[in-house]
Legacy VTK file of the C-alpha trace (Angstrom):
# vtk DataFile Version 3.0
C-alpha trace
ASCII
DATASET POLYDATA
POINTS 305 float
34.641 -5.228 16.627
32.331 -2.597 15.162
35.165 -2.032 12.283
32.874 -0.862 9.654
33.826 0.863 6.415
33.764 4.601 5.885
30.766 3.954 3.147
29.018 1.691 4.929
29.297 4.145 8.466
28.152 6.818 6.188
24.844 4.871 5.731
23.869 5.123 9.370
25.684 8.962 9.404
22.876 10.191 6.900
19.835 8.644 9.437
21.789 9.857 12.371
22.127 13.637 11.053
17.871 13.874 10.144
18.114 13.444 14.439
20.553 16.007 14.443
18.271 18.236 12.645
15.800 18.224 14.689
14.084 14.421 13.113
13.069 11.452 14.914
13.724 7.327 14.176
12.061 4.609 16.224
12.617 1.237 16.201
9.615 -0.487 17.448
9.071 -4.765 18.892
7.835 -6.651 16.177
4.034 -8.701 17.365
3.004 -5.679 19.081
-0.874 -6.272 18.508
-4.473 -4.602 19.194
-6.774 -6.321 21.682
-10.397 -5.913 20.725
-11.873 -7.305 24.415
-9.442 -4.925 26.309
-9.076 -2.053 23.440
-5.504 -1.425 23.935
-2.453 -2.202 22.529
-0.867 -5.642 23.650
2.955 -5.322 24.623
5.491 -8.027 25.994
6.542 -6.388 29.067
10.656 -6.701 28.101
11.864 -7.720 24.626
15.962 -7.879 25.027
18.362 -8.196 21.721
21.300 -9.845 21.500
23.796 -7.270 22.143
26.151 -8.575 19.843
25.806 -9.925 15.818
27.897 -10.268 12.548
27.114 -8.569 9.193
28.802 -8.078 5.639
30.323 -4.881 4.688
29.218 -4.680 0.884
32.188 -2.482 0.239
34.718 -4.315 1.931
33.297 -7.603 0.855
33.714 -8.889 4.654
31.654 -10.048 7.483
32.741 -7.552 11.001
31.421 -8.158 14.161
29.189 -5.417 15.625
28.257 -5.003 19.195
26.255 -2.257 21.451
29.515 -0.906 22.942
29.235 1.497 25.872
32.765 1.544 26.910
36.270 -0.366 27.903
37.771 -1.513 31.515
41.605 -2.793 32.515
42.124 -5.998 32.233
44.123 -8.270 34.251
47.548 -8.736 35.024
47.992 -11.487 32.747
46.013 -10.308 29.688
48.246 -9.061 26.769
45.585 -6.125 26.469
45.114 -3.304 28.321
41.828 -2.659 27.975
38.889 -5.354 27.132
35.476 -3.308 25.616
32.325 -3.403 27.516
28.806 -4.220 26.079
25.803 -2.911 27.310
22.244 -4.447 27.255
19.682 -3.746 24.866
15.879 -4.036 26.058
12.697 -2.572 24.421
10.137 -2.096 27.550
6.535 -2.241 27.839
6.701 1.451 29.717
8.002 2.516 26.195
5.224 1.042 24.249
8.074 -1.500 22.854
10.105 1.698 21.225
13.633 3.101 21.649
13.196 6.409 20.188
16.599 8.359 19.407
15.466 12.322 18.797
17.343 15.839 19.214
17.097 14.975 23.444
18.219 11.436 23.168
21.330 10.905 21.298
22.831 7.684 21.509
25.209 7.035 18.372
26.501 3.220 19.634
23.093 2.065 20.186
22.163 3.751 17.228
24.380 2.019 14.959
23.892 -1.221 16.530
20.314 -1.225 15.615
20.008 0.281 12.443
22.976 -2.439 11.031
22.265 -5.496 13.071
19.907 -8.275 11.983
17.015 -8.590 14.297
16.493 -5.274 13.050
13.393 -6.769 10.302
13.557 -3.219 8.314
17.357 -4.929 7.201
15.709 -7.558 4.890
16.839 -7.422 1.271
19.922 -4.952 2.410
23.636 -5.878 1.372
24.964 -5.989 4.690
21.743 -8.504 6.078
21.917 -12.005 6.539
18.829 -13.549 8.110
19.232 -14.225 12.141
18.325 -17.572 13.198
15.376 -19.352 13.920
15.752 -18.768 17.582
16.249 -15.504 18.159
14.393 -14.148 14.764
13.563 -10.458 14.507
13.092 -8.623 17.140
12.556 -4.953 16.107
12.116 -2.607 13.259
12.403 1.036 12.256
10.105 4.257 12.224
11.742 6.867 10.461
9.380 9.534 11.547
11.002 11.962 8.724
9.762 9.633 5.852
6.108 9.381 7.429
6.149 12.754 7.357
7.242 13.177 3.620
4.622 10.036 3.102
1.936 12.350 4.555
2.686 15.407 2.695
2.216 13.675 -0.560
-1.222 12.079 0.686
-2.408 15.610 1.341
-0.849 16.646 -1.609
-3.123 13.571 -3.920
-5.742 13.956 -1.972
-6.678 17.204 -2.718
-5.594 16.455 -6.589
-8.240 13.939 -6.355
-10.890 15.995 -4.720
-10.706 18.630 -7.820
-10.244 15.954 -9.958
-13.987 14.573 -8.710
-15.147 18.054 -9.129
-14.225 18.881 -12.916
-15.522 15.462 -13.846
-18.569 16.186 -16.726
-22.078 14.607 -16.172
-20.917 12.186 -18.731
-17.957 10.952 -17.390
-19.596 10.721 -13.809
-22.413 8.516 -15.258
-19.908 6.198 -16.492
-17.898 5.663 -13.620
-20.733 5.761 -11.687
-21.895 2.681 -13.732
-18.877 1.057 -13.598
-18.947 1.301 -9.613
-22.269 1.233 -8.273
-25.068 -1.213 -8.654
-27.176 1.479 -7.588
-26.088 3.895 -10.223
-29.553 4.939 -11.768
-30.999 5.367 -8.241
-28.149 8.154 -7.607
-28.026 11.798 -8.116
-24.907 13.686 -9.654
-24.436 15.179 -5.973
-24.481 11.749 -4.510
-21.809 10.459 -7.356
-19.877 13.088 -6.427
-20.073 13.091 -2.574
-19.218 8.858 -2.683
-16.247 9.626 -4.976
-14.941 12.778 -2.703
-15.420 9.603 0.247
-13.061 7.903 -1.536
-10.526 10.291 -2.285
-10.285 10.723 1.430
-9.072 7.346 1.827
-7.768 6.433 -1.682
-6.746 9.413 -3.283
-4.809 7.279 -5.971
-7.199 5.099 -7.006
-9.578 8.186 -7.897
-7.095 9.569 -9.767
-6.526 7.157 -12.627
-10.758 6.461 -11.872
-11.335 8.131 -15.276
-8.919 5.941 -16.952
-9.272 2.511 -14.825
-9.824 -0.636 -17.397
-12.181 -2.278 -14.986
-14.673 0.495 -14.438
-15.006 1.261 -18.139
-15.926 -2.556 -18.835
-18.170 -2.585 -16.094
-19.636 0.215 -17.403
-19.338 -0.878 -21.087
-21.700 -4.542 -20.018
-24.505 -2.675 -18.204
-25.233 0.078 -21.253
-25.036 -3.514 -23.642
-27.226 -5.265 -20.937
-29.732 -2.237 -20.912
-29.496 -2.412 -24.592
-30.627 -5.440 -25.359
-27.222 -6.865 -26.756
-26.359 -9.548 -24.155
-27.920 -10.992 -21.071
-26.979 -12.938 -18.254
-28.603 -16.511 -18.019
-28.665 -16.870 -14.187
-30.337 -20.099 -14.586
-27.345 -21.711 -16.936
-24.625 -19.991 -15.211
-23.741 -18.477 -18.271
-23.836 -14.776 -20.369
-25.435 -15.252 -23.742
-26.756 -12.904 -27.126
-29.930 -11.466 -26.171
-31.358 -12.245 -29.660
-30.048 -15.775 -30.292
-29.320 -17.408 -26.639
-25.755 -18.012 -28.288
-22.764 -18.833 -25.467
-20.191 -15.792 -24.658
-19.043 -17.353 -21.377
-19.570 -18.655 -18.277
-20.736 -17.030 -14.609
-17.732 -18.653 -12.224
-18.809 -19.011 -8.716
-16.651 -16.631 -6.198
-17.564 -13.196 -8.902
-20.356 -10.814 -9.623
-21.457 -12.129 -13.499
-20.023 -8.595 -14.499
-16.459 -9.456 -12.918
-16.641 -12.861 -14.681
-18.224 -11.256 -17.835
-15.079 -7.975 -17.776
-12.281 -10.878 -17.098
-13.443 -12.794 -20.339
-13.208 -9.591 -22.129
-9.508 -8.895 -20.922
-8.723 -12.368 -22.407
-7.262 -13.339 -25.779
-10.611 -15.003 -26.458
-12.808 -12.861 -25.411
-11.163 -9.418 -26.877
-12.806 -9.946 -30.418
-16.145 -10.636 -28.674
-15.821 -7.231 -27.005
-15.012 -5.429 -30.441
-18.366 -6.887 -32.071
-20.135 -6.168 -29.519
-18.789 -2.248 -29.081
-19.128 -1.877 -33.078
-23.370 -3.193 -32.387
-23.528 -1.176 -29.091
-22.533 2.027 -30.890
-24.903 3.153 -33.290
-27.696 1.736 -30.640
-26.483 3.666 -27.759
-26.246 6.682 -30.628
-29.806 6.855 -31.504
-30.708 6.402 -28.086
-29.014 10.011 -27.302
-30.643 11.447 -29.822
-33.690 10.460 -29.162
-33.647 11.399 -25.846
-32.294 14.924 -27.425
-35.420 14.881 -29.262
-37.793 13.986 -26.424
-35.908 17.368 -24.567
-36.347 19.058 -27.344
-40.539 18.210 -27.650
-40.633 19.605 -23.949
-39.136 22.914 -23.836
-41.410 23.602 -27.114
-43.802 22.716 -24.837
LINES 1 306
305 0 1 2 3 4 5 6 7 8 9 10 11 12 13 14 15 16 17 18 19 20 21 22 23 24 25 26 27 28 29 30 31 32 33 34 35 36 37 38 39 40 41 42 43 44 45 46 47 48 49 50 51 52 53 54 55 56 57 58 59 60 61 62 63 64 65 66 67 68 69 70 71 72 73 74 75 76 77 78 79 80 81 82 83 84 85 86 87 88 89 90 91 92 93 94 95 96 97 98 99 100 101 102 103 104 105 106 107 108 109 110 111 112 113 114 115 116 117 118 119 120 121 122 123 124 125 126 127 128 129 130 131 132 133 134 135 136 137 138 139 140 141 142 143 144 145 146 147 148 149 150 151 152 153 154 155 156 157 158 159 160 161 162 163 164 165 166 167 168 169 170 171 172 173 174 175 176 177 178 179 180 181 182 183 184 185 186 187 188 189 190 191 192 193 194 195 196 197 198 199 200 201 202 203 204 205 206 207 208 209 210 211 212 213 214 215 216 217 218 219 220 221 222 223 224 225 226 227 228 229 230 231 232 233 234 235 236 237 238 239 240 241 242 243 244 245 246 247 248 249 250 251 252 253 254 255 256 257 258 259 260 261 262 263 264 265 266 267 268 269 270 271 272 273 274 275 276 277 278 279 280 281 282 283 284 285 286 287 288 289 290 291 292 293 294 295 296 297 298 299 300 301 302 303 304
């Protein structure tokens, strides 16, 4: 038992040496849930594992038996060993929140072992040494590694605040158009109040602000409420349908389950409906041109004044 290969020890070794340096790993029940009526944290009050299970060594090409071994006794008179091992019990407890926590003060390399290789352990799934337990005992447990959270939250800071200058260097122009292509309420907002919403989200979503400026979706959205303003299409709400503004012709239809503008961007990400969008960019352009300079002008006629 417990006859693993060098390699496949050194797996464990590299987890077991981040506790050495000062690290933590938890492995944690599975079906721990949150109760809303008692606000707390629901947890079985004893969850044991097997304390014995086979895997395959992936450099050996074998299956070896692995158990939670915490020591040998004689054996008998008639036995043709000396010593037999002894296996000790493995329970997650309520008391513990469902965790068995291994840090600098707790150093238990058997149990260790046992439970990063064995396969209640759900973190093991798609590993070369897993096969899938059985339906009866299923997973029981899987693994924190504190030391990767950490990491994980070092790059969140790290985006976050990326995304939070991004937000700020953004020009008026680029802010009105991803304002459009997020915000029914765009022309009721101020710059400030883009701004602050977008800063919001980079709290939460750091990555999704930043490819914001350069997200498909918002730049459609964006693209069918300056044609809509424009004259260029409209949607029949009526028909179910998006039409030309100037002939009633058929672009496509308003699906039940979307906003018209999520039906209206999908067409336009289709094979069909790419053309459709080129005409319609190539009419939208000079339009939306003259409109800027006309409003240029209009500026223009009031500082004179």
């Amino acid at each position: 038992m417990n006859e693993y290969s060098d390699k496949l020890n050194k797996v464990a070794e590299d987890y077991w040496n981040q506790i050495k340096d000062g690290g933590q790993i938890t492995f944690e029940i599975t079906g721990i849930r949150f109760d809303k009526e008692l606000n707390r944290h629901v947890v079985p009050r004893r969850v044991g594992v097997p304390n014995t299970d086979r895997i395959r060594d992936p450099y050996t090409k074998t299956d070896i038996d692995i158990g939670y071994i915490t020591g040998s006794k004689p054996t008998g008179p008639d036995s043709q060993k000396e010593t037999q091992i002894v296996l000790g019990d493995i329970v997650f407890f309520r008391d513990d929140m469902g965790r068995i926590t291994f840090r600098k003060q707790y150093r238990n390399w058997e149990l260790f072992r046992y439970l990063f290789f064995s396969n209640y352990n759900k973190s093991n799934v798609g590993k070369e040494w897993h096969y899938p337990p059985n339906l009866i005992h299923g997973y029981r447990y899987y693994m924190i590694d504190r030391r990767k959270n950490a990491s994980d939250k070092i790059n969140f800071v790290t985006k976050r605040n990326q995304a939070q200058d991004l937000v700020q260097e953004l020009t008026d122009n680029q802010l009105e158009g991803i304002a459009k292509g997020l915000y029914h309420d765009y022309q009721m907002l101020s710059k400030e109040e883009i701004v602050n919403r977008l800063i919001l989200k980079a709290e939460s979503n750091p990555d999704y602000i930043l490819r914001v400026n350069d997200d498909v979706d918002i730049k459609l959205k964006a693209f069918i409420k300056d044609a809509e303003k424009a004259g260029v299409i409209r949607k029949n709400e009526r028909h179910k349908k998006w039409e030309y503004a100037d002939t009633g012709d058929f672009i496509c239809t308003i699906k039940p389950g979307m906003t018209p503008e999520d039906n209206l961007k999908n067409y336009f990400l289709s094979d069909s409906g790419k053309e459709v969008y080129d005409t319609l960019k190539a009419t939208l352009s000079p339009k939306k041109q003259s409109k800027e300079e006309d409003s240029k002008q209009e500026k223009a006629a009031t500082t004179k004044k």
